[in-house]
C-alpha positions in Angstrom: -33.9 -34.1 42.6 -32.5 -33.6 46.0 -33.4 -30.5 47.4 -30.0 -30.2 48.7 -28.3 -31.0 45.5 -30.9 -28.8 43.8 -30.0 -25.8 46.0 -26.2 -26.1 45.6 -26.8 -26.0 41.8 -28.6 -22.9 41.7 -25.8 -21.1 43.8 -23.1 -22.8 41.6 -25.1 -21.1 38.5 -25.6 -17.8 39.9 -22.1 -17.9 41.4 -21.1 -17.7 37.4 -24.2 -15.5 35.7 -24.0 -12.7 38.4 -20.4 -11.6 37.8 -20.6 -11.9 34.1 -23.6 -10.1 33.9 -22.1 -7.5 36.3 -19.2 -7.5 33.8 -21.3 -6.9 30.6 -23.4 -4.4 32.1 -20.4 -2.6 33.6 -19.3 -2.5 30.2 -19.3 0.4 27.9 -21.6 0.0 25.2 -19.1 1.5 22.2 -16.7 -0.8 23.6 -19.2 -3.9 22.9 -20.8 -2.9 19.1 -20.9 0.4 17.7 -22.2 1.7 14.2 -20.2 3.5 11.4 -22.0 5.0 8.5 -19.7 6.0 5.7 -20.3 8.5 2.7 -17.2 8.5 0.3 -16.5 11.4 -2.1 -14.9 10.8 -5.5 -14.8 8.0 -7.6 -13.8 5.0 -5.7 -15.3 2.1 -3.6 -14.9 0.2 -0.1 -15.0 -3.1 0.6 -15.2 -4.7 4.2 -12.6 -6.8 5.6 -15.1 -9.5 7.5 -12.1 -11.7 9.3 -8.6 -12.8 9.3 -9.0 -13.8 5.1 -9.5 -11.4 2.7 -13.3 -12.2 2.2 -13.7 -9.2 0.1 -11.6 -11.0 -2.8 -13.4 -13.2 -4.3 -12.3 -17.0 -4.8 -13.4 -18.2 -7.4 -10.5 -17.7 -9.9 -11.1 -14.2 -11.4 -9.0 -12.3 -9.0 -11.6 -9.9 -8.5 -13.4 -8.1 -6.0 -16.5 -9.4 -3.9 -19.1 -6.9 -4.7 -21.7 -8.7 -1.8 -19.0 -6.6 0.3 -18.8 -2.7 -1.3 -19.7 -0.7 0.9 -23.1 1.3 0.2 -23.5 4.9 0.4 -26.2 5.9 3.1 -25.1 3.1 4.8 -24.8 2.3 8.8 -22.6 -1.1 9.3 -22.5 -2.5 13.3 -19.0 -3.8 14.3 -17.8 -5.5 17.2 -14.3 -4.2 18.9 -13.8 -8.2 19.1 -13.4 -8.9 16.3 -10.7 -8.0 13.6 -12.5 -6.2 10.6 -11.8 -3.0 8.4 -12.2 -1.3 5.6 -10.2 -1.9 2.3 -10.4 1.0 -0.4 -10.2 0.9 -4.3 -9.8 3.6 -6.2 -10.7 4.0 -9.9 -8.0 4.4 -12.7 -6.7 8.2 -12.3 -8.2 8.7 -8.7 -6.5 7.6 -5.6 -7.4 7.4 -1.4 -6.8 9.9 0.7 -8.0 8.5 4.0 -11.2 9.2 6.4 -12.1 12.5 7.7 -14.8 13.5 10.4 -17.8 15.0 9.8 -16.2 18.6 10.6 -13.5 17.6 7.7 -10.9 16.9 10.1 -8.6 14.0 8.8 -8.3 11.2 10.9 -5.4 9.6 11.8 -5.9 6.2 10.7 -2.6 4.6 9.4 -3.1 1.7 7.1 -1.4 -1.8 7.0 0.0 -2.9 4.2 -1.0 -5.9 2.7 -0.2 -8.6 -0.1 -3.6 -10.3 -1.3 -1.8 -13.7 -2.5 -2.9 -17.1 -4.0 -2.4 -20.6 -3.2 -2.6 -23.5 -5.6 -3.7 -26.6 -2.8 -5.4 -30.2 -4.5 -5.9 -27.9 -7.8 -8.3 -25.5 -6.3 -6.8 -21.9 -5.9 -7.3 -20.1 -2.2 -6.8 -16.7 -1.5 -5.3 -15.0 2.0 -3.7 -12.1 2.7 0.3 -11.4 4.1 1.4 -8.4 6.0 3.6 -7.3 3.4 7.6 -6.7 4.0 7.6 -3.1 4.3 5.4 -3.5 7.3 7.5 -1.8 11.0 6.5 -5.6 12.2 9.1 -6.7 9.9 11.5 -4.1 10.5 14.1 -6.5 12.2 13.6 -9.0 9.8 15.7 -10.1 6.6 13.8 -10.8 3.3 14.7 -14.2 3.1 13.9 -14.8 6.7 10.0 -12.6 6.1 9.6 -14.9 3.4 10.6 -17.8 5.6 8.2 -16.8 8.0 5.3 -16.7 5.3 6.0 -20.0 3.9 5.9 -21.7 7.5 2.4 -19.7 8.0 1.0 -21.1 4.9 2.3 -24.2 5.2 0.6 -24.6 8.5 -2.9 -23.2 7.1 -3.0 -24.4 3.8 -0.4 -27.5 3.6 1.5 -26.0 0.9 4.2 -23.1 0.9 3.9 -22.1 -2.4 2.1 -18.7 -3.4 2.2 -16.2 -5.7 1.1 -12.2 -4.4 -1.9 -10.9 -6.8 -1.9 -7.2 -5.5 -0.9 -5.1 -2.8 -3.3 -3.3 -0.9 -4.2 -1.4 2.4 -6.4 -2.3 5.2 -7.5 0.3 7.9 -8.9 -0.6 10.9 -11.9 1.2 12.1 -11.9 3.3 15.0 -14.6 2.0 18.0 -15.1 5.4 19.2 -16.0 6.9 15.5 -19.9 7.2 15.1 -19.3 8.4 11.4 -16.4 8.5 8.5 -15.9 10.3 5.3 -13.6 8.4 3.2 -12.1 10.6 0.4 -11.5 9.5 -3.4 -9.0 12.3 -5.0 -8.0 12.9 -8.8 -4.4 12.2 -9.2 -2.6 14.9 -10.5 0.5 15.8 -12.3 3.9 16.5 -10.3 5.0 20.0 -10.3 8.6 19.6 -10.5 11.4 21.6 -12.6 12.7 19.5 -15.1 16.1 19.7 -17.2 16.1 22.3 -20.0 17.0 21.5 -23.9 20.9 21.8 -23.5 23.8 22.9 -26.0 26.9 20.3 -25.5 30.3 20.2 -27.1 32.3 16.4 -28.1 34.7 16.0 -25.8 32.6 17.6 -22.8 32.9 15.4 -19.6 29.9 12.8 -18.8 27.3 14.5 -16.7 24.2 13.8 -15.1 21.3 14.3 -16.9 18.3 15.6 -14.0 20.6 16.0 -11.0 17.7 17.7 -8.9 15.4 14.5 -9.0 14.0 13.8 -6.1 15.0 10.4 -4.5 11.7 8.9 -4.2 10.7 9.3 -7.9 11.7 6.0 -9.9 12.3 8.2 -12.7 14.3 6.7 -16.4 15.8 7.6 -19.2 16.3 6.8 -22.8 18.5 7.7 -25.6 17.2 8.3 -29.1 20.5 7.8 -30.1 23.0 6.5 -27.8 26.1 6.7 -30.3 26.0 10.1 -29.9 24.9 10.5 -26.3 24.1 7.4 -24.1 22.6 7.4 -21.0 21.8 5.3 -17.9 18.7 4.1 -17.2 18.3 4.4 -13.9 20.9 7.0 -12.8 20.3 9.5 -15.6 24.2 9.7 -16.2 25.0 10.9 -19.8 28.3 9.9 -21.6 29.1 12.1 -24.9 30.2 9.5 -27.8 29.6 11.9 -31.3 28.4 14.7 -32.5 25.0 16.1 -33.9 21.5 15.6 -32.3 19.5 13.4 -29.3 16.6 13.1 -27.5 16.1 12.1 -23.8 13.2 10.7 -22.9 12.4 11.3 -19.0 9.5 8.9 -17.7 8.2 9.0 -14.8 5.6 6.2 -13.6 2.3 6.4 -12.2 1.6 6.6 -8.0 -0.4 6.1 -5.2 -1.2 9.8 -5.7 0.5 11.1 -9.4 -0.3 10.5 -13.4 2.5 9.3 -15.4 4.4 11.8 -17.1 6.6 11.3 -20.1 8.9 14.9 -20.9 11.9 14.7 -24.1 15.4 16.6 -23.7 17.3 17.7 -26.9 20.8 17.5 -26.2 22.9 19.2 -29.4 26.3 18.1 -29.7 28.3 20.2 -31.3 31.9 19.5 -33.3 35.1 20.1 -31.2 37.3 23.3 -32.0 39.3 22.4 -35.4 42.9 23.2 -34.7 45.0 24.8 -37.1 48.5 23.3 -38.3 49.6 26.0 -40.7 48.4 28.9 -42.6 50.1 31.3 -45.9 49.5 33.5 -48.3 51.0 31.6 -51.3 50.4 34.6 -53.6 48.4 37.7 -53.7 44.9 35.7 -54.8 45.4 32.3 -53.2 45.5 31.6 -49.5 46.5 27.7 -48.5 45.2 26.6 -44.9 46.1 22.9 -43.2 44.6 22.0 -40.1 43.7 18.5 -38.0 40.7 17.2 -39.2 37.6 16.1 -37.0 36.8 13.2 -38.4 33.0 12.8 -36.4 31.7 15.9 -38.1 30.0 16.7 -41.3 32.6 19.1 -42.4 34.1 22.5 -42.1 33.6 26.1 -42.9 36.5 28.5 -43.6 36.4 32.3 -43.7 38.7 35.4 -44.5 39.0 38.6 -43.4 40.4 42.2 -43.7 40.5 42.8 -40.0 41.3 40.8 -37.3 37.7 41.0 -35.8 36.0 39.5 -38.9 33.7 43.0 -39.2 34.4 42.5 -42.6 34.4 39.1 -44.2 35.8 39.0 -47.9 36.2 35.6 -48.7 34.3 32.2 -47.6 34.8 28.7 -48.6 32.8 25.2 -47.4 34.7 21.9 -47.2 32.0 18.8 -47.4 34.2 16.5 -46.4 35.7 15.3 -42.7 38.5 13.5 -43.7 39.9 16.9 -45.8 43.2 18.3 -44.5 43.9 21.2 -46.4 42.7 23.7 -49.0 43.4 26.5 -51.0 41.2 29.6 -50.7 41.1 32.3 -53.6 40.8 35.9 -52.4 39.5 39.3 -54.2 42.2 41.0 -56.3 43.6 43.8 -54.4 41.9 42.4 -50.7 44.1 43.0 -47.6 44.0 39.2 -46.1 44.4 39.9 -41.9 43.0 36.9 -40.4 41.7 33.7 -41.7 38.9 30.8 -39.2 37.9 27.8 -39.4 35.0 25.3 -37.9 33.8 22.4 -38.2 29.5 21.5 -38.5 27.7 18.0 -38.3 24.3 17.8 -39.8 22.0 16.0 -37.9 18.4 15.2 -37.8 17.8 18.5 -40.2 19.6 20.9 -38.5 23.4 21.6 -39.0 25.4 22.1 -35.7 28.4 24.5 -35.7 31.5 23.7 -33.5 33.8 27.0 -32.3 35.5 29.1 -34.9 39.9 28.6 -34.5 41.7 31.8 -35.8 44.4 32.5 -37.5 46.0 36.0 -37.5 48.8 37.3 -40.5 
């Protein structure tokens, strides 16, 4: 070789290697590799998120997870801050994650991102990928039609076909470089202590009401009627409409969470019989007392009493009409009885128990 050329060659090369390796060295090391170890607490595992595809899912058809990439307690793992990897948690059935703490049992402030792990049918093979998922502040400016747009076109560009369908939704955190060690956290879910609606005494003809109107607006909470032809309710809203008398259950359920068990409660709602008016009432003769009044026809029937004193203290004569569609009756008093004051209500039986609407007087 020349020795000119030769010369110029070697300056060329170190003209390159000198400020790269100036660069490298200059470098921080945590900033090149670093090494996490991870101990999680509670029942739960970790998977690594190796690149840009959801390599912890398998792909072979079975929609489960890669155990080659569960995390192992004891564990150090090496990562490079160039390259695009974290850690995706499971939690068992009952358990949930609460996130990574330090070794001082600090949390860390490590916010997820939201993901959809979704399958693609392409020349009758299925591939798996991962999609930020809508509720992602990326998205915030977008429509759904126009998000789904966008995912579409992405696939379409990957995979050649647009089609998908999401399998789960999942979160992936990113590791911190600067974080020697992690403590990921499994916790049991728990019940929610909230105050829920009491058994509740109602009257026909009460205005529609709502059934749990302290609910807190992020609980997906619905209801169910055990008998909605005597109180129906609203699925979603919880709004109650009074259509009969006599006895009904709502059932309150409240679905499972990222962090709370399901819990299922039952609200007895009693409807009782309106007020029975009275149209007339006489003393046809010294034993015999006649009494008309407007029958409810929704109730069971209706229960008439008499009375020496106007404040019923002292009840001498009693008399029980089966019957809704009665009108009128004739009730026989004790010889010699002063009559003062004679009631009336109606009853419904229902589901064992016999309901009493409010008593309607009638003074002589």
């Amino acid at each position: 070789m020349n020795r000119k050329l030769f010369i110029t060659t070697i300056a060329l090369l170190l003209a390159v290697i000198i400020p790269v390796t100036s660069w490298a060295l200059s470098m921080p090391k945590d900033l090149l590799t670093y090494t996490v170890s991870l101990t999680p607490s509670g029942n739960g595992q970790l998977y690594w998120n190796y690149g840009k595809n959801m390599e912890f899912f398998l792909c072979n058809g079975n929609d489960s997870y890669n155990q080659n990439c569960k995390i192992k307690k004891g564990v150090s793992y090496k990562f490079s801050t160039l390259v695009d990897r974290g850690i995706v948690p499971k939690a068992d059935n009952g358990w949930y994650f609460d996130g990574f703490y330090d070794k001082a049992g600090a949390k860390l402030l490590m916010e997820p991102v939201n993901i959809d792990v979704v399958r693609i049918t392409t020349n009758g093979f299925y591939v798996y990928d991962y999609l930020l998922s809508f509720d992602n502040t990326a998205y915030k400016n977008y429509t759904e039609k126009r998000y789904q747009d966008e995912m579409k076109k992405y696939l379409r560009n990957l995979y050649g076909v647009s089609r998908y369908k999401v399998m789960f939704q999942t979160k992936l955190y990113s590791v911190p470089p600067k974080t020697a060690s992690l403590y990921p956290r499994f916790k049991e879910k728990t019940l929610r202590k909230l105050t829920f609606p009491k058994d509740m005494n109602k009257m026909y003809g009460d205005p529609s009401f709502i059934l749990w109107p302290d609910c807190p607006k992020d609980i997906n909470a619905s209801y169910k009627s055990s008998n909605s032809k005597i109180l129906s309710v609203d699925k979603a809203s919880g709004l109650c409409k009074i259509k009969g008398e006599g006895f009904a259950a709502i059932t309150i359920k409240l679905p499972e969470t990222e962090r709370y068990l399901a819990k299922e409660i039952k609200v007895s709602a009693r409807i009782k019989p309106i007020g029975i008016s009275i149209l007339s009432a006489r003393k046809k003769d010294t034993k015999t007392v006649e009494l008309k009044w407007k029958p409810d026809t929704k109730s069971s029937g209706c229960e008439i009493e008499i009375a020496s004193d106007t404040k019923f203290s002292k009840i001498i004569a009693k008399k029980t009409v089966s019957s809704a569609k009665t009108a009128a009756t004739k009730i026989t008093i004790p010889k010699n009885a002063v009559c003062k004051a004679i009631r009336i209500r109606a009853y419904k039986r229902s589901c064992g128990e016999k309901l009493y609407g409010a008593f309607n007087t009638y003074h002589f």
